[in-house]
N, C-alpha and C positions, 0 to 999 in steps of 0.2 A: 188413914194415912200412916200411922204409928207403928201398923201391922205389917203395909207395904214395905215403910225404911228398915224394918227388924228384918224382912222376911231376904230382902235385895243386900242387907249386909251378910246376912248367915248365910247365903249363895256365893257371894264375894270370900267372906272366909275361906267356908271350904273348898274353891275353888286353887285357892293361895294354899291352901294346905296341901290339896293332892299336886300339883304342880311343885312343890318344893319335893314332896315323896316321892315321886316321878322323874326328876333332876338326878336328886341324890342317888337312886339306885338302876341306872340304866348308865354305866359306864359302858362303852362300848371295845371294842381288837378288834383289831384288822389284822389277817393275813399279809400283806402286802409290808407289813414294819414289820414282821416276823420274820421273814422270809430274810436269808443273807447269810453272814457270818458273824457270833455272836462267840467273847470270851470272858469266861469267869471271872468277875470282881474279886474273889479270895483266893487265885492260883494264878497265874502266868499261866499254867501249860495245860488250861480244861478248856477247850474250845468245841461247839458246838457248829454247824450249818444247817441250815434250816431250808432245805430246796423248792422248786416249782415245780418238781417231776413230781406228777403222780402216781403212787402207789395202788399195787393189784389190792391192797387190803379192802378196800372200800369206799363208799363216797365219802369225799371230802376229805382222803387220808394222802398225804405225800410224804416224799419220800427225806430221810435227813441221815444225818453222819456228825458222831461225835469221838472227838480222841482228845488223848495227854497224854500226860508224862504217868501214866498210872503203874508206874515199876515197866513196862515194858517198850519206854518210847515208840509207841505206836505214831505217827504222823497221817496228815489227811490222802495222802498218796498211797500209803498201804492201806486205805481201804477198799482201792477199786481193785476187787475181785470179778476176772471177767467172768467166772463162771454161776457166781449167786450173790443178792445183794445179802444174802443171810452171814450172819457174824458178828461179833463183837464190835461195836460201832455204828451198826448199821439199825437206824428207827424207825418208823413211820408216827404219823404224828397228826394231830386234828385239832383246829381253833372255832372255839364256836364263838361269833360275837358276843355271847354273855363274859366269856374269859372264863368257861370250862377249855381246858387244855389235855388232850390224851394225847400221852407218849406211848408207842408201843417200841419195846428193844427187842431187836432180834435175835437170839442166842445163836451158837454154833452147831448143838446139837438138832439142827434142822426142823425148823420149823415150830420150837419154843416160844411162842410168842408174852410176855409179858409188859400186859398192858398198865398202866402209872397212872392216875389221871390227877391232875392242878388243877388251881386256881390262879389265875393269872391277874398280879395284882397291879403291875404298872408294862405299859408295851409303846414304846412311842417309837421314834424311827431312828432313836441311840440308846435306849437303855430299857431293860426287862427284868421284873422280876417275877417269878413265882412261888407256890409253895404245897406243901401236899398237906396230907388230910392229919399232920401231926403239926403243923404251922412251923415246920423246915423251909427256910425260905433259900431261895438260890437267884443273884443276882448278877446278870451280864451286861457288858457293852457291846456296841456293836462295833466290829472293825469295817476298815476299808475293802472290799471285796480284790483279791492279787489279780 
């Protein structure tokens, strides 16, 4: 009987162990809190949107748009270019449930793609942070969509 209570505790343990390791490391993102308009906690004029178009890059990539006041007051209006979404401003972007994040930016020089990739460290349906592979973290709220 001694064998049995030993053997039904160390099953009970472990069980409590891998469930508590299971909790802790399966944070989940949703696209759906990502998705909107999102502005820099340390600037006023770095804003982000994060759309529901999808992008020709790939599965699972849509399409986004970021501007500021970066020396050349760019605003969200001059980025609709009717003739290419390529340019300055212009991302594509992908959220995996684990909270890998790739950003790809679109250069002017046609067709430059430079892809980013994060980690996504908090994403609720007002506030994001992430950070890249030097633990640079960049944090936004989300506005009211105009």
């Amino acid at each position: 009987m001694k064998k049995f209570f030993n053997l039904k505790f160390l099953v009970v343990a472990l069980m409590g162990i891998m469930l508590i390791g299971c909790e802790k490391g399966q944070k989940e993102f949703y696209l759906n809190d990502l998705q909107g308009l999102w502005q820099n906690d340390d600037t006023e004029t770095w804003f982000m949107r994060f759309t529901t178009e999808k992008s020709d890059y790939g599965d699972g990539y849509f399409w986004g748009r970021e501007w500021g006041d970066f020396g050349d007051d760019v605003t969200e209006d001059d980025l609709f270019d009717p003739d290419s979404y390529h340019g300055d401003g212009w991302f594509q972007y992908k959220l995996e449930v684990s909270g890998k994040f790739t950003y790809i930016h679109m250069m002017d020089n046609k067709g430059a793609d430079i892809p980013k990739i994060y980690k996504m460290i908090t994403l609720t349906s007002s506030k994001m942070t992430f950070q890249n592979d030097l633990n640079d973290k960049y944090s936004f709220t989300k506005k009211q969509n105009p």
